[in-house]
DSSP file (Angstrom, degrees, kcal/mol; ACC not computed):
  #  RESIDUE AA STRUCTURE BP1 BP2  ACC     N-H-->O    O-->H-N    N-H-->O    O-->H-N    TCO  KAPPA ALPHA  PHI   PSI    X-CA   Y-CA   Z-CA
    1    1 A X              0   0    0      0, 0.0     5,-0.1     0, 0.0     0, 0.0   0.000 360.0 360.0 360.0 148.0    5.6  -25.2  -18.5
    2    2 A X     >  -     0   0    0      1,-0.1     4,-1.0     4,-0.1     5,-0.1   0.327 360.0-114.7 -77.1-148.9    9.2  -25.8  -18.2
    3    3 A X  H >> S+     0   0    0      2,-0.2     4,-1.3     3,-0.2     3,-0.8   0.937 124.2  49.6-100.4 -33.5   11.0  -29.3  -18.0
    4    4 A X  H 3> S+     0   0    0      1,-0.2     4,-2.2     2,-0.2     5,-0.3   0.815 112.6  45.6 -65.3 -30.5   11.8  -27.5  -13.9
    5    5 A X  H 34 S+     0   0    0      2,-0.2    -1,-0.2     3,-0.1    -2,-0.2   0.650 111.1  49.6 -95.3   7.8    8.3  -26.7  -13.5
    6    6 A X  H XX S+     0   0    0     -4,-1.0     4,-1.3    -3,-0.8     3,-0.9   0.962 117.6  44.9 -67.6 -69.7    7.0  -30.4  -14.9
    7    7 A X  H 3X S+     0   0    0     -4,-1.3     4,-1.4     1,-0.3     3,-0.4   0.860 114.0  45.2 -86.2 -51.0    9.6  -32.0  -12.3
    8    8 A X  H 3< S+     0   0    0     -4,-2.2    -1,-0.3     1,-0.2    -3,-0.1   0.764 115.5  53.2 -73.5  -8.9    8.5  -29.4   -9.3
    9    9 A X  H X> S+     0   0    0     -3,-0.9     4,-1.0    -5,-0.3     3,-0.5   0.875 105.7  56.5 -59.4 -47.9    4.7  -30.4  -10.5
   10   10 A X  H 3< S+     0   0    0     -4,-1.3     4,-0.3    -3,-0.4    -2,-0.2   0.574 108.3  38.9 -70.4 -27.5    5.6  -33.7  -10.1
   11   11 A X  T 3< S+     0   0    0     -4,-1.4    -1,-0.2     2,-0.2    -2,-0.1   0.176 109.8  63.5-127.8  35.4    6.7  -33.8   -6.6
   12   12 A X  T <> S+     0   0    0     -3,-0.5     4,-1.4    -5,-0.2    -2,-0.2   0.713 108.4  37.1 -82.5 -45.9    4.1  -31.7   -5.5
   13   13 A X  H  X S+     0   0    0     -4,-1.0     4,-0.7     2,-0.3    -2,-0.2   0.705 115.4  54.7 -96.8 -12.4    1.4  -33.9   -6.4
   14   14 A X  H >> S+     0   0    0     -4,-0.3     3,-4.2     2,-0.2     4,-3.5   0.907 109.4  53.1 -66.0 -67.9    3.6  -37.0   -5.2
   15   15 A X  H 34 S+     0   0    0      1,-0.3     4,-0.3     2,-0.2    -2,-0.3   0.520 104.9  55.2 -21.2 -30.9    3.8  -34.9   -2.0
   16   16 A X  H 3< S+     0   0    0     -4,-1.4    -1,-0.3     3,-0.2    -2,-0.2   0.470 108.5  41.3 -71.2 -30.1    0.2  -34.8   -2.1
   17   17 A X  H << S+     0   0    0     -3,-4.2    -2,-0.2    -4,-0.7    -3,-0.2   0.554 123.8  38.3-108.3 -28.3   -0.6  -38.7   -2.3
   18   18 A X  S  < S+     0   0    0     -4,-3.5    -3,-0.2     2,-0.1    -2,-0.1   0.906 127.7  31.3 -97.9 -22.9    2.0  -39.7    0.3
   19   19 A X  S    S+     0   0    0     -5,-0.4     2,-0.6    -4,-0.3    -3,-0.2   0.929  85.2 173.0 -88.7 -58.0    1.8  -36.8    2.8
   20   20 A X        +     0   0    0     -6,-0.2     3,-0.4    -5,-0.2    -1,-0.2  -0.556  11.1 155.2  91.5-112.6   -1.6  -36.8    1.8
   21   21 A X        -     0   0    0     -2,-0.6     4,-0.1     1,-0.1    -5,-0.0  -0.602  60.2 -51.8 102.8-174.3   -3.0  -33.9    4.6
   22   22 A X  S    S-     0   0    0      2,-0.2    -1,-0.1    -2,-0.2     3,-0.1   0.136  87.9 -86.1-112.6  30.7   -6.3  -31.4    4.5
   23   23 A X  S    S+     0   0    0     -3,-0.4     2,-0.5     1,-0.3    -2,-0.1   0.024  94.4 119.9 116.6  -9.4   -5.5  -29.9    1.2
   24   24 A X        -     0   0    0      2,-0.0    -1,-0.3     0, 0.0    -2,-0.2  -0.786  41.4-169.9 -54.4 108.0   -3.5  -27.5    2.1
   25   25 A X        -     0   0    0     -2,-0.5     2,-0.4    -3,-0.1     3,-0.1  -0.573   4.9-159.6-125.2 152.2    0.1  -27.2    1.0
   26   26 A X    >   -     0   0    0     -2,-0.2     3,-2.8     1,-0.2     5,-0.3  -0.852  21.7-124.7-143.3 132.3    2.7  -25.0    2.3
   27   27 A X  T 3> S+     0   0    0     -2,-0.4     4,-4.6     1,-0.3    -1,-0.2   0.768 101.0  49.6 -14.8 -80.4    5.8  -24.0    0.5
   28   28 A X  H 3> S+     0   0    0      2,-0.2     4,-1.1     3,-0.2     2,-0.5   0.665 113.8  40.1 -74.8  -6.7    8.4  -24.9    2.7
   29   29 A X  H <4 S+     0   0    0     -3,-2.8     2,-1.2     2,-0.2     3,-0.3  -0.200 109.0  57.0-104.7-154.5    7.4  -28.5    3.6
   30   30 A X  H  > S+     0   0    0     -2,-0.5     4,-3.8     1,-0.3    -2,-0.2  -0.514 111.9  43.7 -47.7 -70.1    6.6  -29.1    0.6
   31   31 A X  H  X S+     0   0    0     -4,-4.6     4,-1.8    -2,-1.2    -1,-0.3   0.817 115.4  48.4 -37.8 -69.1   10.7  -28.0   -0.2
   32   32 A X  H  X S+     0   0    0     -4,-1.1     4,-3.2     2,-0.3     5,-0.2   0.816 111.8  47.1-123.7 -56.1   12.2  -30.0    2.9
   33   33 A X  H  > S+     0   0    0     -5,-0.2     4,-2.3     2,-0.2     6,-0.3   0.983 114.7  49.0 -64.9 -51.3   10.2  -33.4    1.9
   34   34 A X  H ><>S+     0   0    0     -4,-3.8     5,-2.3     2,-0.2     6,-0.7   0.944 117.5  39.5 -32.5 -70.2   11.5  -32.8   -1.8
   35   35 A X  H ><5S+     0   0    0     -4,-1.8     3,-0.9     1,-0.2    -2,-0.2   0.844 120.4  47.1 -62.4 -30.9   15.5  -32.2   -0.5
   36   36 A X  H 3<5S+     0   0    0     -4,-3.2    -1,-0.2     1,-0.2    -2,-0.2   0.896 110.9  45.9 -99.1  -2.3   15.2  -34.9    2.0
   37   37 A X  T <<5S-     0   0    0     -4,-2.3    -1,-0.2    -3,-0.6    -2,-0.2   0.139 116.3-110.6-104.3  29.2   13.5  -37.7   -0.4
   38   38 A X  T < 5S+     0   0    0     -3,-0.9    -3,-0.2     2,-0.2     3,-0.2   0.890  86.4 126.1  68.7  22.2   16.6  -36.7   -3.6
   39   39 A X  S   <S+     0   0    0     -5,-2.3     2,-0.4    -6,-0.3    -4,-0.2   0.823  73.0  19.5 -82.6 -24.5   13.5  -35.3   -5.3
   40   40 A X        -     0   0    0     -6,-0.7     2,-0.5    -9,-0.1    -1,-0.3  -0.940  69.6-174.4-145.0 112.8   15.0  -31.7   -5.9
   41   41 A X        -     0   0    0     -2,-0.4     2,-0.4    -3,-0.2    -6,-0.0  -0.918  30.6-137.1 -82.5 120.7   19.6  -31.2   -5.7
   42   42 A X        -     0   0    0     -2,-0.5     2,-0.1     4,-0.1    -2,-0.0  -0.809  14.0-133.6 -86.6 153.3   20.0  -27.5   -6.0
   43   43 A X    >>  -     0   0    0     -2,-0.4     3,-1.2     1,-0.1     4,-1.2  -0.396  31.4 -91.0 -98.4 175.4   22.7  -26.5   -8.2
   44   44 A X  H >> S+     0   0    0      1,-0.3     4,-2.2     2,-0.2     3,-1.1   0.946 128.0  55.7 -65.9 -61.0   25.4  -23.8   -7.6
   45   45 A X  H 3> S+     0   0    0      1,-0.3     4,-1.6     2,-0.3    -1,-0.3   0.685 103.3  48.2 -45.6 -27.3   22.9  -21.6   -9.2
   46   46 A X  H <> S+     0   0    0     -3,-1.2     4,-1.5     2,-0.2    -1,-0.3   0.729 106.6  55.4 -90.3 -16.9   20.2  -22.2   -7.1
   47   47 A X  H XX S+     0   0    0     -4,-1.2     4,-1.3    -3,-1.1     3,-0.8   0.968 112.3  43.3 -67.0 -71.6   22.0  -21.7   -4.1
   48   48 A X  H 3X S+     0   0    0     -4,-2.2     4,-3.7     1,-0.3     5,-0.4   0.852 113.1  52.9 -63.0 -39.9   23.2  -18.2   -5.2
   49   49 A X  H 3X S+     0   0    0     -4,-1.6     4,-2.6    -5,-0.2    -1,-0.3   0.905 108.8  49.2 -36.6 -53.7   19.6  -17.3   -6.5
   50   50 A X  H <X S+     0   0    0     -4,-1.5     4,-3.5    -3,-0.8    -2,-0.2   0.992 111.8  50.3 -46.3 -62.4   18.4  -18.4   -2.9
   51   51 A X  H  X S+     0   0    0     -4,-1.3     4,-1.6     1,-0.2    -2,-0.2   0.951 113.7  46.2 -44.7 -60.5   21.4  -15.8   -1.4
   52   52 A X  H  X S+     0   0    0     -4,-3.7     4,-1.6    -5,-0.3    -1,-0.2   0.939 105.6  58.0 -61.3 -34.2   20.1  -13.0   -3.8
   53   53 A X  H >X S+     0   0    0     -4,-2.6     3,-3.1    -5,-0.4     4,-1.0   0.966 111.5  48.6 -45.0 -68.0   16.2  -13.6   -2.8
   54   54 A X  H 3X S+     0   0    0     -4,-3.5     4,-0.6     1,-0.3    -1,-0.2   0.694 112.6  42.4 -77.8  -0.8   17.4  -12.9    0.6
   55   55 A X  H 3< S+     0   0    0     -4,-1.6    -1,-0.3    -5,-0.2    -2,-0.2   0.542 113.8  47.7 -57.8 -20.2   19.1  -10.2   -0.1
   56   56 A X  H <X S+     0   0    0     -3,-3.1     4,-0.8    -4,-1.6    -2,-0.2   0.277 111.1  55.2-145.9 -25.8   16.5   -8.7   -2.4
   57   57 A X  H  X S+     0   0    0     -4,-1.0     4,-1.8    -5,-0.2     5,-0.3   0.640 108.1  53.5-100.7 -38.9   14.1   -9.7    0.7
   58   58 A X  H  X S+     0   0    0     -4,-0.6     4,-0.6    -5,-0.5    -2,-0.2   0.843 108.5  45.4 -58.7 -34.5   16.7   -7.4    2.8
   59   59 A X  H  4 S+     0   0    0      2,-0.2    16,-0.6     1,-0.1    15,-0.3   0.833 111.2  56.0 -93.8 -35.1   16.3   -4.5    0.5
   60   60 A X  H  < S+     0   0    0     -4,-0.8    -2,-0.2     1,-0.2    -1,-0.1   0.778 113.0  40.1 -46.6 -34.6   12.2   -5.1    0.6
   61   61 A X  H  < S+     0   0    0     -4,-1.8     2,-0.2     1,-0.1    -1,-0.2   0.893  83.1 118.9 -78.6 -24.9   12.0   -4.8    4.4
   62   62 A X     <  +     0   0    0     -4,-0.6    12,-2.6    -5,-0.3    13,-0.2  -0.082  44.4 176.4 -83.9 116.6   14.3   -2.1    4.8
   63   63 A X        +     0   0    0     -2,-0.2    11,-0.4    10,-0.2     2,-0.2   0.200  15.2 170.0 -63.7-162.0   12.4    0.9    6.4
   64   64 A X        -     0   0    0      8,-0.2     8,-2.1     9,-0.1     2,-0.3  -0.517  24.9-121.9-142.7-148.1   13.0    4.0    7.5
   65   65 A X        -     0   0    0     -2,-0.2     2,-0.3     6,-0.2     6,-0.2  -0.682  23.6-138.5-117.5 177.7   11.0    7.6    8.9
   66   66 A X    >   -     0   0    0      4,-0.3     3,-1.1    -2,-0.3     2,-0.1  -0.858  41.9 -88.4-144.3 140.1   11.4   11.1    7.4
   67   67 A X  T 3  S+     0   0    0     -2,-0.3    -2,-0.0     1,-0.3     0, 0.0   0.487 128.3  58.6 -39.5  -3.1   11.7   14.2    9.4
   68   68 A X  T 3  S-     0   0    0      2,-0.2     2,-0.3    -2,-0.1    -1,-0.3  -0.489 124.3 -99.0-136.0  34.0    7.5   14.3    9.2
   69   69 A X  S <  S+     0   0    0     -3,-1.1     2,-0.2     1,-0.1    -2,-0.1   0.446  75.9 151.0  65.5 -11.0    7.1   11.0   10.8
   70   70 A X        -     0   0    0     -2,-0.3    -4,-0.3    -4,-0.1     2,-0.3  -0.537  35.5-154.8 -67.3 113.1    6.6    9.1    7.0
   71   71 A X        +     0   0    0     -6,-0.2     2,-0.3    -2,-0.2    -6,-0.2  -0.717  31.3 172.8 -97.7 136.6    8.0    5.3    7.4
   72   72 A X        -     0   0    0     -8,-2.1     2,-0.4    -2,-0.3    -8,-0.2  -0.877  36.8 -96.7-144.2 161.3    8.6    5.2    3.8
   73   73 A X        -     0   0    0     -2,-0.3   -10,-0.2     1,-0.2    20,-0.2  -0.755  30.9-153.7 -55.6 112.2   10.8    2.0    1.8
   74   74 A X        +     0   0    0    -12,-2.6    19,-0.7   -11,-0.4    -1,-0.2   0.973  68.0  42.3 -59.9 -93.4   14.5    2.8    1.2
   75   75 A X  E     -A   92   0A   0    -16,-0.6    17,-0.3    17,-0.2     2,-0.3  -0.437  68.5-157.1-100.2 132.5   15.6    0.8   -1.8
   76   76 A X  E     -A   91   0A   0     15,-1.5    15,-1.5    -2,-0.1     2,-0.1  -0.964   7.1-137.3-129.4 147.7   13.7    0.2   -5.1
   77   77 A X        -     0   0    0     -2,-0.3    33,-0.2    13,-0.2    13,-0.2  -0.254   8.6-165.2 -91.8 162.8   13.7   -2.2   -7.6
   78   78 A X        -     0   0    0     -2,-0.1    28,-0.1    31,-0.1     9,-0.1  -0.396  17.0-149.1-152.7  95.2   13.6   -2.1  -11.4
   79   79 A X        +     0   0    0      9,-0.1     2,-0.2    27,-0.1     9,-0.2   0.236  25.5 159.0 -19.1 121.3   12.9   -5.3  -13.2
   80   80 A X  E     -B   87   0B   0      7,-5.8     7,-5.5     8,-0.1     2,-0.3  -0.904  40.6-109.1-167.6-174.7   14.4   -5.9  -16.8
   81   81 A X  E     -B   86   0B   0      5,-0.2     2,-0.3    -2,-0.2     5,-0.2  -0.847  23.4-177.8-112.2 123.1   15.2   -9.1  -19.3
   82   82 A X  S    S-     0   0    0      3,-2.1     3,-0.3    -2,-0.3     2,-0.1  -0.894  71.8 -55.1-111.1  81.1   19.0   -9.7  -19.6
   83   83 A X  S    S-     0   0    0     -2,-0.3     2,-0.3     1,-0.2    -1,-0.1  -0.463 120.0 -19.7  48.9-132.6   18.5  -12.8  -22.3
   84   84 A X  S    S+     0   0    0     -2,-0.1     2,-0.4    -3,-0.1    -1,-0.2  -0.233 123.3  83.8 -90.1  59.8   16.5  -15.1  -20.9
   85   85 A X        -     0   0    0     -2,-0.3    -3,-2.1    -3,-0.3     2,-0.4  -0.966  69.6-131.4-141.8 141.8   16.8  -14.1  -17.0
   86   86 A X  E     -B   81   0B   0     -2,-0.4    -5,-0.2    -5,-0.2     2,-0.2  -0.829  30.8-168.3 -94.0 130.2   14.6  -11.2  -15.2
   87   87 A X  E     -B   80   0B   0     -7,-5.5    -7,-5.8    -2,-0.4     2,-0.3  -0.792  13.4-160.3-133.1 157.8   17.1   -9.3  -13.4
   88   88 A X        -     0   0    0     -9,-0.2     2,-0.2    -2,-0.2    -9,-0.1  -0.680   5.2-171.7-112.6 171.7   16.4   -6.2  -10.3
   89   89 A X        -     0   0    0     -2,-0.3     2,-0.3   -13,-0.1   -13,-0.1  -0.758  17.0-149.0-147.0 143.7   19.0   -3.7   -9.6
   90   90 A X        -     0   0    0     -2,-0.2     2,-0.3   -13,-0.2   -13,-0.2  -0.539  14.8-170.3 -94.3 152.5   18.1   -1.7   -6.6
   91   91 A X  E     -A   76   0A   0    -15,-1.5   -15,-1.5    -2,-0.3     2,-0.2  -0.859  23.4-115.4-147.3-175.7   18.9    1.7   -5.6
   92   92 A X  E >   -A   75   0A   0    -17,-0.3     3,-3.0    -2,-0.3   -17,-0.2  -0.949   9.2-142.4-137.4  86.5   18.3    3.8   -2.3
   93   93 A X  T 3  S+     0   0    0    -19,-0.7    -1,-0.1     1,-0.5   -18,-0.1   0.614 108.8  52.2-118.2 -39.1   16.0    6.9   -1.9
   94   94 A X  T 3  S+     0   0    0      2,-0.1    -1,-0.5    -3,-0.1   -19,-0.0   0.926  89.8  93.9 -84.8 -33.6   18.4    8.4    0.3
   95   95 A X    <   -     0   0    0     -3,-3.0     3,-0.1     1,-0.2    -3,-0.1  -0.276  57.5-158.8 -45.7 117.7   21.7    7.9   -2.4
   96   96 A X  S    S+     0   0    0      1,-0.1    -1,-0.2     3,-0.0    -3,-0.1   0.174  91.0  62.9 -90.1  30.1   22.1   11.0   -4.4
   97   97 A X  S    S+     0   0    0      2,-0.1    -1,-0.1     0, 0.0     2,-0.1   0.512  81.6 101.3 -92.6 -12.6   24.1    9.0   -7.2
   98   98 A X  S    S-     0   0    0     -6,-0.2     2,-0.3    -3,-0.1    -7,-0.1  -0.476  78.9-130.6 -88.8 129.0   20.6    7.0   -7.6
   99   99 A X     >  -     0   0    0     -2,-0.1     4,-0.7     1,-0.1    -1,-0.1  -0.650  10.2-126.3 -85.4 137.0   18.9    8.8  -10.9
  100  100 A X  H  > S+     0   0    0     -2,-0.3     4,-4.3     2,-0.2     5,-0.2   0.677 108.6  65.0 -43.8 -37.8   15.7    9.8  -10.7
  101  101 A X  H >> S+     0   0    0      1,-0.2     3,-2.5     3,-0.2     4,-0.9   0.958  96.9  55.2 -50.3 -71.8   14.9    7.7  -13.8
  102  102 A X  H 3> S+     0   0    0      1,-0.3     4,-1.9     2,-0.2    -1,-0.2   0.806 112.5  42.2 -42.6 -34.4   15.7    4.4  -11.9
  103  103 A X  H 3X S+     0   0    0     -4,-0.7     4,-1.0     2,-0.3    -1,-0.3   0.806 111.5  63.0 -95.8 -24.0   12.8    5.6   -8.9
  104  104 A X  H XX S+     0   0    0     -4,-4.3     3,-1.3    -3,-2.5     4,-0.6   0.969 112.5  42.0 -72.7 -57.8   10.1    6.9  -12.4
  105  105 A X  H 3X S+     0   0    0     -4,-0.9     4,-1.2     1,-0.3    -2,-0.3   0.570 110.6  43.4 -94.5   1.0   10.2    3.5  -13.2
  106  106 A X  H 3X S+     0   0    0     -4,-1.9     4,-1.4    -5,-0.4    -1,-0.3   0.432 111.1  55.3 -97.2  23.4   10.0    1.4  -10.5
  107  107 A X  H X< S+     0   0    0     -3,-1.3     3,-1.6    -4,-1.0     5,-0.3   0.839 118.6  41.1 -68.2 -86.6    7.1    3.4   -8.9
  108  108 A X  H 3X S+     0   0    0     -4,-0.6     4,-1.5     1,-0.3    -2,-0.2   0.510 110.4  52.3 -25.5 -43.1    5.6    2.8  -12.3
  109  109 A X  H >X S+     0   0    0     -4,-1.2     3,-0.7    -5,-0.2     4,-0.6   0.997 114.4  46.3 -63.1 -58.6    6.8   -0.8  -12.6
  110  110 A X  H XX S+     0   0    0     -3,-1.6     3,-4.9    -4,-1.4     4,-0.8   0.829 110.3  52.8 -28.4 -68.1    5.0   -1.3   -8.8
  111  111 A X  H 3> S+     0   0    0      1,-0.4     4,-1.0    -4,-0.3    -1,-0.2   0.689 109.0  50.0 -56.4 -35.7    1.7    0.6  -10.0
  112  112 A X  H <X S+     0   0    0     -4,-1.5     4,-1.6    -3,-0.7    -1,-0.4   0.816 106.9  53.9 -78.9 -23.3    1.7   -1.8  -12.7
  113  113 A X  H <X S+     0   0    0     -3,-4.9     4,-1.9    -4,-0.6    -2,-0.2   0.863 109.6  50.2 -65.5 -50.7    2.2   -5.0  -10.0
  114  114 A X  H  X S+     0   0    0     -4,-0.8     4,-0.6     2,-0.2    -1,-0.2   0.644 108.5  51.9 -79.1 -12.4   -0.9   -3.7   -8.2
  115  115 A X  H  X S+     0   0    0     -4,-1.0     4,-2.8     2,-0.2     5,-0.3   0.850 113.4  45.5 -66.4 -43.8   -3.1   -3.6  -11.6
  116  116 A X  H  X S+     0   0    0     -4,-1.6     4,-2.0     1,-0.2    -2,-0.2   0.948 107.8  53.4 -71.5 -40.4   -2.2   -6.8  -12.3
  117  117 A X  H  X S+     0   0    0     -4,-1.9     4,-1.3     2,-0.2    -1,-0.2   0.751 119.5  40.2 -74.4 -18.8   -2.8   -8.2   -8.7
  118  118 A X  H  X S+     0   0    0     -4,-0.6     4,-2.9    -3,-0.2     3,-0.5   0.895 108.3  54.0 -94.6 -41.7   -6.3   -6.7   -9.1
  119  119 A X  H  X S+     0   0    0     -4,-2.8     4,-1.5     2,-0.2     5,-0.3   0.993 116.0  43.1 -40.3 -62.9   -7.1   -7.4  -12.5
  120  120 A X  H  X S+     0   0    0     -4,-2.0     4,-1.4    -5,-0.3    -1,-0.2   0.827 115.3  54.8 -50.2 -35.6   -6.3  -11.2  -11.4
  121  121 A X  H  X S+     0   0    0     -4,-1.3     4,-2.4    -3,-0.5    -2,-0.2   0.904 112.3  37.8 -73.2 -52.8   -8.4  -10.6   -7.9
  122  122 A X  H  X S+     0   0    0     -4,-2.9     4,-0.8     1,-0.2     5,-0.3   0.722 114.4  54.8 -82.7  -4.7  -11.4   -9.5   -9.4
  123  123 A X  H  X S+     0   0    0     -4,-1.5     4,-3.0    -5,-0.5    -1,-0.2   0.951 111.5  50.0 -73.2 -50.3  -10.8  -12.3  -12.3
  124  124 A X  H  X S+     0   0    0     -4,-1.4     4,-2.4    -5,-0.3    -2,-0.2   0.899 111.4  46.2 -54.1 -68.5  -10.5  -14.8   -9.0
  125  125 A X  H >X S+     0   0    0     -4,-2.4     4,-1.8     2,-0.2     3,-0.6   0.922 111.2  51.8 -34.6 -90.4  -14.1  -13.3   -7.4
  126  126 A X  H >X S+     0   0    0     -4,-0.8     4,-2.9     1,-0.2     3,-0.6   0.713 112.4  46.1 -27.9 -67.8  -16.1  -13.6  -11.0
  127  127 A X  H 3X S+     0   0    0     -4,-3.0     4,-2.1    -5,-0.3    -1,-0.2   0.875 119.8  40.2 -47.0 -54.3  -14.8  -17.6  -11.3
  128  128 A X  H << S+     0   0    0     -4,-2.4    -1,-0.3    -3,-0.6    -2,-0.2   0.900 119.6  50.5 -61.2 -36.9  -15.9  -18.4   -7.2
  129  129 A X  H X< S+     0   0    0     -4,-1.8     3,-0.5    -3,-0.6    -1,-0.2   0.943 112.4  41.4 -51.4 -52.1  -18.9  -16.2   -8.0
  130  130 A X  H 3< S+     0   0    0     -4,-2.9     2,-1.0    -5,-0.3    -2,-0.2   0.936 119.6  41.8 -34.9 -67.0  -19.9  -18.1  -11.1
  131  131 A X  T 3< S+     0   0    0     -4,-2.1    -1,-0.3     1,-0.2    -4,-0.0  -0.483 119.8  49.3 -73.3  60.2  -19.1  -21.7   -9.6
  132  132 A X    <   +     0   0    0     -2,-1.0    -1,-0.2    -3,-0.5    -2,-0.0  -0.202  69.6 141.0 165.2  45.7  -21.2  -20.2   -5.7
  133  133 A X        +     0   0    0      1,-0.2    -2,-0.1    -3,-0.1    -3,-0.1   0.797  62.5  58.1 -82.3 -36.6  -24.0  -19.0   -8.1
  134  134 A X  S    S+     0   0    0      1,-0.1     2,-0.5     2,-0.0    -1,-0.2   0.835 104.3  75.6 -71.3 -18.4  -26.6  -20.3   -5.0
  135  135 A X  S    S-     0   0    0     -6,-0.2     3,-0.2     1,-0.1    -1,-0.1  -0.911 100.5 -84.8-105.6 116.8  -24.8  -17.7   -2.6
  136  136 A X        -     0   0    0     -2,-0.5     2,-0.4     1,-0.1    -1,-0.1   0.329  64.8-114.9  50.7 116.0  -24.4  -13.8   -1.6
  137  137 A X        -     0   0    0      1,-0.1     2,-0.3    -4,-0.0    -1,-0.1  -0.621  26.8-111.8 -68.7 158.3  -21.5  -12.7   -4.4
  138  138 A X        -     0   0    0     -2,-0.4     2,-0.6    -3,-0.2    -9,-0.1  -0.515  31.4-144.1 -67.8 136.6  -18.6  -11.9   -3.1
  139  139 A X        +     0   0    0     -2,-0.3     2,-0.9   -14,-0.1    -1,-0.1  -0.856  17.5 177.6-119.3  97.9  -17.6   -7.9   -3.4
  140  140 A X        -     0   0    0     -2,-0.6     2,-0.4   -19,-0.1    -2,-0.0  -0.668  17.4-152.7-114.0  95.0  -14.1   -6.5   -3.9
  141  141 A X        -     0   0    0     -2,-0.9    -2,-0.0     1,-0.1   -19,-0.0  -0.260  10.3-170.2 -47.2 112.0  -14.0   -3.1   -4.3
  142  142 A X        +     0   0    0     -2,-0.4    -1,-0.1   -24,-0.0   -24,-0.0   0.807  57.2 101.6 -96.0 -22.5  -10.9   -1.8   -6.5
  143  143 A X        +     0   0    0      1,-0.2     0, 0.0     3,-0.0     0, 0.0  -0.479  46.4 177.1 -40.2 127.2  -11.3    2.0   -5.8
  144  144 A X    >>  +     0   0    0      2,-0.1     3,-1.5     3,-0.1     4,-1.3   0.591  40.9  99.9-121.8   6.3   -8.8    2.6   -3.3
  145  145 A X  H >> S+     0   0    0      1,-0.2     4,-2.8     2,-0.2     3,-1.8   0.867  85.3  49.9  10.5 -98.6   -8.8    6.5   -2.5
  146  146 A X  H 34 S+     0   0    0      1,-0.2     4,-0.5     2,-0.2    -1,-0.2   0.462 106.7  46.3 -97.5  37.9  -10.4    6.3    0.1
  147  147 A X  H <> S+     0   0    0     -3,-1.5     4,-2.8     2,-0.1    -1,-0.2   0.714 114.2  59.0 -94.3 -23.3   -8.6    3.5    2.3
  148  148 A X  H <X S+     0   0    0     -3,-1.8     4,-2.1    -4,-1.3     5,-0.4   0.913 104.4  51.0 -69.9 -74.8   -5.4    5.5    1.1
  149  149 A X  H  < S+     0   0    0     -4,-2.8    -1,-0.2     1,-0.2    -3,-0.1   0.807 108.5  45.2 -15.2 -53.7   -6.8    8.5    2.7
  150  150 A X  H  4 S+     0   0    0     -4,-0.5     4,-0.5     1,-0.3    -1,-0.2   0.688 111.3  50.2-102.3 -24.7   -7.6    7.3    5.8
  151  151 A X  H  < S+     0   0    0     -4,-2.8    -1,-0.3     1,-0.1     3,-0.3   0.856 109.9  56.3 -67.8 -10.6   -4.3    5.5    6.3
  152  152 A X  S >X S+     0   0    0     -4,-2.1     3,-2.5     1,-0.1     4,-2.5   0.752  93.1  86.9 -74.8 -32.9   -2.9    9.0    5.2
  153  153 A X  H 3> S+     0   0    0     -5,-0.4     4,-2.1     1,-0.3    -1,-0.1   0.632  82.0  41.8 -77.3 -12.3   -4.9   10.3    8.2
  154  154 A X  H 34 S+     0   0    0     -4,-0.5    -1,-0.3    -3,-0.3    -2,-0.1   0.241 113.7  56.0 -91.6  19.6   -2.8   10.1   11.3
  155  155 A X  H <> S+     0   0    0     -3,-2.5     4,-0.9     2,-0.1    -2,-0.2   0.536 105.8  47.3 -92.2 -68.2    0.0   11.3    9.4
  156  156 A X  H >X S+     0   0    0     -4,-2.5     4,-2.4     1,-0.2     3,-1.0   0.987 114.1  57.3 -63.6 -45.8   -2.1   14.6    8.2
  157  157 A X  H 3X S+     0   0    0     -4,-2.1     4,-2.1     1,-0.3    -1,-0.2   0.914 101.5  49.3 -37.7 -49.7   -3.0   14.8   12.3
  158  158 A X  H 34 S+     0   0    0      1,-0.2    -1,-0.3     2,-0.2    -2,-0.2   0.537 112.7  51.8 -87.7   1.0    0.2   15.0   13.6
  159  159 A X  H << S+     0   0    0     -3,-1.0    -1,-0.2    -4,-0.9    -2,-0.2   0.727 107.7  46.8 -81.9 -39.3    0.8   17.6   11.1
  160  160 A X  H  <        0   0    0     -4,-2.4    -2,-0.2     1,-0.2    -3,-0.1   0.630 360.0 360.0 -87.5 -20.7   -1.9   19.7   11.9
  161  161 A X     <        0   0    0     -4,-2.1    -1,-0.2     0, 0.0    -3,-0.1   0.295 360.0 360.0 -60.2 360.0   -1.1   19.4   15.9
């Protein structure tokens, strides 16, 4: 871990013995008791990092519909390593200067987001199953066909009307 994630380790778990609470942490008190007891200054750099999150949060949200009623994502990311920093740059489904490259690889980059978040989910299940060895396991289905389907299916309705 780095020498910033020792120090934000460190006033979690302080945060934890004075706040003390029902084990349950949430981000942004966690943050606000940190800034107001001098535990964490952000530098100029973490202020502009913050600005780009919400920007980058801006770009996430941003919706829109398609002549066939499809609320589709505008702007897509693609992830890369500029030295040591992971950098996005975003592009816009509706720009036609935006290559087609940039939008094959961040579908792909996504598709790869959601392997990993199930590979990790079903890692998550096995451990609580193991340790919950007297109880029911828990069952998480990774096929997702057919939940995709049937969110597909009032979409294929209003098509066929």
């Amino acid at each position: 871990m780095s020498a910033y994630g020792n120090q934000v380790k460190a006033y979690i778990e302080r945060y934890q013995s004075e706040v003390g609470g029902d084990g349950l942490l949430e981000p942004h008190a966690v943050a606000e008791w940190a800034y107001s007891n001098g535990l964490h200054k952000p530098s100029l750099r973490t202020v502009v990092d913050a600005i780009a999150a919400d920007v980058a949060q801006y770009f996430r949200e941003e919706y829109r519909t398609d002549e066939n009623g499809q609320r589709y994502r505008a702007k897509h990311a693609v992830r890369f390593k500029k030295g040591d920093r992971t950098m996005s740059l975003w592009a816009d489904m509706d720009d036609e200067k935006a290559p087609r490259s940039h939008f094959v690889k961040s579908f792909g980059q996504r598709r790869q987001q959601i392997v990993g978040d199930c590979f990790q989910l079903k890692t998550d299940v096995d451990v609580y199953n193991g340790k919950n060895q007297s109880e029911d396991p828990i069952q998480i289905p990774l096929n997702f066909t057919l939940d995709v389907e049937e969110l597909q299916l009032p979409l294929k309705c209003k098509k066929a009307a």
